[in-house]
C-alpha positions in Angstrom: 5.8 81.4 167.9 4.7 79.2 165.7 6.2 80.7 162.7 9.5 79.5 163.1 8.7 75.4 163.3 6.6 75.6 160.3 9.8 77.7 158.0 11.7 75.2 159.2 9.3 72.4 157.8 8.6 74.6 154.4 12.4 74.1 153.9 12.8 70.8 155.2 10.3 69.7 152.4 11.7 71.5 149.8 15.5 69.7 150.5 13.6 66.7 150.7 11.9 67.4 146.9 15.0 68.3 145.7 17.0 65.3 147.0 14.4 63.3 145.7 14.3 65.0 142.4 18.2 64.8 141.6 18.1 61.2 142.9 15.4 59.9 140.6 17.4 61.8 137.9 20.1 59.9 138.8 18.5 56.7 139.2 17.2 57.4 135.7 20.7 58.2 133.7 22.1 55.1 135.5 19.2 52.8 133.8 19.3 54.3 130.7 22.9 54.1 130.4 22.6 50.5 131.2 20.4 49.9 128.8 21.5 51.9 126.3 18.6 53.0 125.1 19.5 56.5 124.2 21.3 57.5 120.9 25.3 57.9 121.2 26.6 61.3 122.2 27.8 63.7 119.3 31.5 64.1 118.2 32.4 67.5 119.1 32.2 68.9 115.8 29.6 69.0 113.3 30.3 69.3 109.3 28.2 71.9 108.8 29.3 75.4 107.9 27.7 78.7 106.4 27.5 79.4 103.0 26.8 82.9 101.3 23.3 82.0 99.6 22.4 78.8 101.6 21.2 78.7 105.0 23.9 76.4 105.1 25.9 73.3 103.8 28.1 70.1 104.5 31.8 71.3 104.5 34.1 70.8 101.8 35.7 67.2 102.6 33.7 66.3 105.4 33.1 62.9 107.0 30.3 61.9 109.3 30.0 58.9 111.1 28.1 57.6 113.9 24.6 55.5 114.5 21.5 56.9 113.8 19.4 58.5 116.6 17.0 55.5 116.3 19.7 53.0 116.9 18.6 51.6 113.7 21.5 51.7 111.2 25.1 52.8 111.1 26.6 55.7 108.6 29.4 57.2 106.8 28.5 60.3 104.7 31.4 61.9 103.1 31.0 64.8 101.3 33.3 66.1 98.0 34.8 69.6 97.4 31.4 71.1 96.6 30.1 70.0 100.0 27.8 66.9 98.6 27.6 63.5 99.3 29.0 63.2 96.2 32.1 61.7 94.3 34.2 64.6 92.6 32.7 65.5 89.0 34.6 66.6 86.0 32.8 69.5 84.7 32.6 71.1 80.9 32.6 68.0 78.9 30.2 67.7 76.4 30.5 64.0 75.6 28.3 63.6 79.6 24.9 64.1 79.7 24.3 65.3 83.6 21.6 65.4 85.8 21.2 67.7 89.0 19.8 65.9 92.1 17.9 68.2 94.2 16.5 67.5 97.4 16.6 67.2 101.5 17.9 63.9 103.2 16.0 61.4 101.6 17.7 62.8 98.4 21.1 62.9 100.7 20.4 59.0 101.4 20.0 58.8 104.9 20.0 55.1 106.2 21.8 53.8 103.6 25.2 53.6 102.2 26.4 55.7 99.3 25.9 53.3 96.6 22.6 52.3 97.6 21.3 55.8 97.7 18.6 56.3 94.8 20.9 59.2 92.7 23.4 57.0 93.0 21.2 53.7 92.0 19.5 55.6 89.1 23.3 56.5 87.4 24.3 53.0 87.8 21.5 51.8 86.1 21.1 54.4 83.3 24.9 53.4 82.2 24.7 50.0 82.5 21.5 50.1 79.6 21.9 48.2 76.3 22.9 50.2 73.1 25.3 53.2 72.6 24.7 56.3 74.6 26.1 58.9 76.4 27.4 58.6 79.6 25.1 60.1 82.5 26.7 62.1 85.1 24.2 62.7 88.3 25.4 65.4 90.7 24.0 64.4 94.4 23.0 67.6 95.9 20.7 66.6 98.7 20.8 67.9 101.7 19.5 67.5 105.0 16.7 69.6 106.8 16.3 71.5 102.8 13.2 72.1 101.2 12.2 73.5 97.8 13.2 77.7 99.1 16.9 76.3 99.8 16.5 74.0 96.4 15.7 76.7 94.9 18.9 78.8 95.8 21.2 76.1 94.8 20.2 75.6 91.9 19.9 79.2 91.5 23.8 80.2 92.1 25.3 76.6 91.9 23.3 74.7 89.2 24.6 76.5 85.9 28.1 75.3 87.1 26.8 71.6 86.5 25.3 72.4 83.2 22.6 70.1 83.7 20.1 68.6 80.9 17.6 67.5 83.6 16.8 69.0 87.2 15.2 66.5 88.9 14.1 67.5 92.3 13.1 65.0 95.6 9.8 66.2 97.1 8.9 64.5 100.4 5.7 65.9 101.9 7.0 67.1 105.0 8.5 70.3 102.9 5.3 71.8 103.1 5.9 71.7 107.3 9.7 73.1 107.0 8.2 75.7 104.3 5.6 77.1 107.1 8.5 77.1 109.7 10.6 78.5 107.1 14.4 79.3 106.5 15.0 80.9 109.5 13.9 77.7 112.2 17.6 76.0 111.7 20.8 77.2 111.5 24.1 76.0 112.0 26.2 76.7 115.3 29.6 77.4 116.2 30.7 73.3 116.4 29.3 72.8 112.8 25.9 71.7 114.1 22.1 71.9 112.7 20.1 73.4 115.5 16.5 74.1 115.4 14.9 78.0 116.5 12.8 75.7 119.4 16.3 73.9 120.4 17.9 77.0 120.7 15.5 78.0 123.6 17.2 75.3 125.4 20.4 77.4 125.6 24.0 76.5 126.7 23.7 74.3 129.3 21.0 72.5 127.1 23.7 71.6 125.3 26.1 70.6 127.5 23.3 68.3 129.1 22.8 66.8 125.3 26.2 65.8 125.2 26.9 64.6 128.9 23.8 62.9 129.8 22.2 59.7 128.2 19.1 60.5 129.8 18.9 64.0 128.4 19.6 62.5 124.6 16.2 61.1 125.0 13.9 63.6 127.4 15.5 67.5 124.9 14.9 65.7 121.4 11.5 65.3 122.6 11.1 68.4 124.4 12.0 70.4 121.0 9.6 68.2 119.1 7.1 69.1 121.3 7.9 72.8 121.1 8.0 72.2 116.7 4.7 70.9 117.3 3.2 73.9 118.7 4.8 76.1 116.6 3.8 74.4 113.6 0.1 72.4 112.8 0.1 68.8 113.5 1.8 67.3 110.2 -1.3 64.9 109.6 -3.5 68.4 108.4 -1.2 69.1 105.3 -3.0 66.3 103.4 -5.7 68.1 102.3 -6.4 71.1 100.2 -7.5 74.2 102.2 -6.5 73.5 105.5 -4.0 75.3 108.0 -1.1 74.7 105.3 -2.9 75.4 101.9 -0.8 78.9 101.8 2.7 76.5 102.2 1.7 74.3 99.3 1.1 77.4 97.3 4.1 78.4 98.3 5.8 75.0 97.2 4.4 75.2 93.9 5.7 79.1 93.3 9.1 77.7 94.1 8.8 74.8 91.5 7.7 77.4 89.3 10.8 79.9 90.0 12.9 76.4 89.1 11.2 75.5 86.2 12.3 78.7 85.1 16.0 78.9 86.1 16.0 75.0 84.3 15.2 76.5 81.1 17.3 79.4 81.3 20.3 76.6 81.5 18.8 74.6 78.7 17.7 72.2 81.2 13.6 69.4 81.9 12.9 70.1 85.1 11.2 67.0 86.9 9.5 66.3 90.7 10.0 63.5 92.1 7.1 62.9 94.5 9.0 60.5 97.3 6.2 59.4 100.1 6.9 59.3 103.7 5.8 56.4 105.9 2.8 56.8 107.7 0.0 58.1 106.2 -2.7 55.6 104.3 -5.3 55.4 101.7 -5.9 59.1 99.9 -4.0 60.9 102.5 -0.8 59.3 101.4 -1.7 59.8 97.6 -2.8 63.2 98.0 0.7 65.1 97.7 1.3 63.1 94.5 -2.0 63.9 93.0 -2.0 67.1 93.6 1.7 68.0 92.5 1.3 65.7 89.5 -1.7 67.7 88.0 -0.3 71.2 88.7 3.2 70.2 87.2 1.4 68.5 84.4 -0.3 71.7 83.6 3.0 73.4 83.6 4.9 70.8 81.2 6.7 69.9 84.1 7.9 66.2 84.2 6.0 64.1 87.3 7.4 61.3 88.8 5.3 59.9 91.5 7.0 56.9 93.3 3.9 55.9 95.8 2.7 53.7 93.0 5.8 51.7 92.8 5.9 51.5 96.8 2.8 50.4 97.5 3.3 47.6 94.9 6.8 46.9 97.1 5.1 47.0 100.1 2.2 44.8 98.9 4.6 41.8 98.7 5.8 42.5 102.5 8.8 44.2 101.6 9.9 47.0 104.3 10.9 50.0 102.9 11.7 52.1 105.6 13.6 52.3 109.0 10.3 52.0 111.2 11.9 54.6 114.0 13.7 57.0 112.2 11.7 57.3 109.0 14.1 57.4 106.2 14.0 55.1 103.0 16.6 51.7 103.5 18.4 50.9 101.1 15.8 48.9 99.2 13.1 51.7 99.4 15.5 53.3 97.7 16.2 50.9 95.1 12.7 51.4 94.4 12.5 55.1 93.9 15.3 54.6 91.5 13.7 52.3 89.3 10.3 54.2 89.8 12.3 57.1 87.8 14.1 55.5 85.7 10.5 53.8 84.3 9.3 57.8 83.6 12.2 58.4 81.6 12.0 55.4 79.7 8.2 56.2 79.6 8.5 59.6 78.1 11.2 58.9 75.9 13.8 60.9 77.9 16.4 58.4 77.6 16.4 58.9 73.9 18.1 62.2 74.2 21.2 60.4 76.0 
């Protein structure tokens, strides 16, 4: 007899949850609407498409706007024919000495305009230099979410094309965490979107709550970083030789060494560019430089390591990051650039343009 009162009290308490559940969901999107704390909901199309040796690139003629995901900055990337955030090069003269700019979005120039990008900086400044020489073309093919495997396949069926005299190649040290995820963790979807393997657990209707809900801009992003984290080892470990990501950084270095190669076969210096990320301190931070720098070194590969210069920057209180999203502004930038151009004009590079 008593059965009856007490399934009528299991369901009552389970409306009740419920109710209570969707109302403090509610509660919650109307507050975070008001306060606009979440990022701005995507346009409905990405520029991203497939590509027949890359995991994927920025369509031909492309433009992206919005505001970063921090809230931080503002952008406008338009891409040229080729895909890149690039203006449109004239190729086969011989009177332009060209570099190829490999690299992921710190290369691309996220957070900061076009011309304040560091590619972009370091051809300004190399043809603005006293003296007669030749002009220097530098072809901007960073792009986002790409580490040195993906470098590695542009430059091995698109670089020739660009008939390059230097291949100078952005490494930030979170490669080494995309490189144990590998190529396969994002893809592009059907609107022209980068998705990660852990975001795609969150299915259709993840989606559609991405793009309808303020609230859910803020709670997925974190739930698939959470998901990255345990599929990966905590980012902090891959400062040190011999840990959980010593096989990645081997890894790394045999796809330096495949380039190196495929530079000389076009006649081409390959050079690393060793661009820190904020965060870590002391030797942890100087630990991907040192490292790269001595193996390249040993290989007659050209070194540039630009912690030097930023830690000089930042000793005089200059900020040269976006604090949220992690990215370079535009005068972290500036100082990559001239951190560069100081190595060629240290080792005599500019002599041969």
């Amino acid at each position: 007899m008593c059965a009856e009162p007490r399934r009528r009290r299991g369901i009552y308490s389970v409306t009740v949850a419920i109710a209570a559940l969707f109302a403090g969901l509610l509660i919650g999107e109307g507050i975070t609407r008001a306060l606009h704390v979440a990022p701005p909901a995507p346009p409905p199309h990405g520029v991203n498409a497939l590509d027949p040796w890359l995991p994927y690139k920025p369509k031909a003629f492309s433009i992206a706007r919005g505001t970063s995901a921090s809230g931080e900055f503002t952008y406008e990337y338009r891409h040229n024919s080729d895909g890149l955030r690039d203006v449109e090069h004239t190729l086969g003269s011989d009177s332009t000495f060209r570099i190829l700019g490999l690299g992921d979005s710190f290369t691309f120039g996220i957070g900061a305009p076009f011309d304040s990008t560091y590619l972009e900086l370091l051809e300004t400044s190399l043809n603005k230099r006293e003296g007669a020489h030749q002009r220097v073309e530098i072809i901007k093919a960073g792009i986002p979410r790409f580490f040195p495997e993906p470098e590695r396949l542009f430059l091995e069926h698109y670089g020739a094309r660009y008939s390059p005299q230097i291949v100078l190649v952005g490494f930030v040290p979170n490669d080494i965490v995309d490189t144990h995820l590998g190529m396969d963790d994002i893809f592009v979807d059907e609107s022209g979107f980068l998705r990660t393997r852990q975001g795609k657990t969150l299915g259709a209707f993840g989606d559609v709550l991405y793009r309808k809900s303020a609230l859910a801009r803020i709670v997925l992003p974190e739930a698939t970083m959470l998901m990255t984290r345990i599929a990966a080892p905590h980012a902090d470990e891959l400062y040190g030789k011999d840990g959980p990501y010593e096989a990645d950084w081997l890894t790394v270095q045999n796809e330096f060494a495949r380039m190196n190669s495929l530079a000389k076969g076009m006649g081409a210096k390959l050079v690393i560019v060793h661009i820190p990320q904020r965060g870590p301190r002391g030797l942890e931070r100087a630990y991907p430089g040192l490292r790269l720098g001595l193996w390249a070194r040993a290989r007659g590969i050209g070194f540039v390591d630009a912690l030097p210069a930023i830690l000089n920057a930042e000793m005089t209180g200059a900020n040269l990051y976006w604090q949220k999203d992690g990215h370079c502004n535009p005068r972290g930038y500036a100082v990559i650039a001239g951190a560069i151009e100081q190595y060629l004009a240290d080792q005599d590079m500019r002599k041969s343009y």
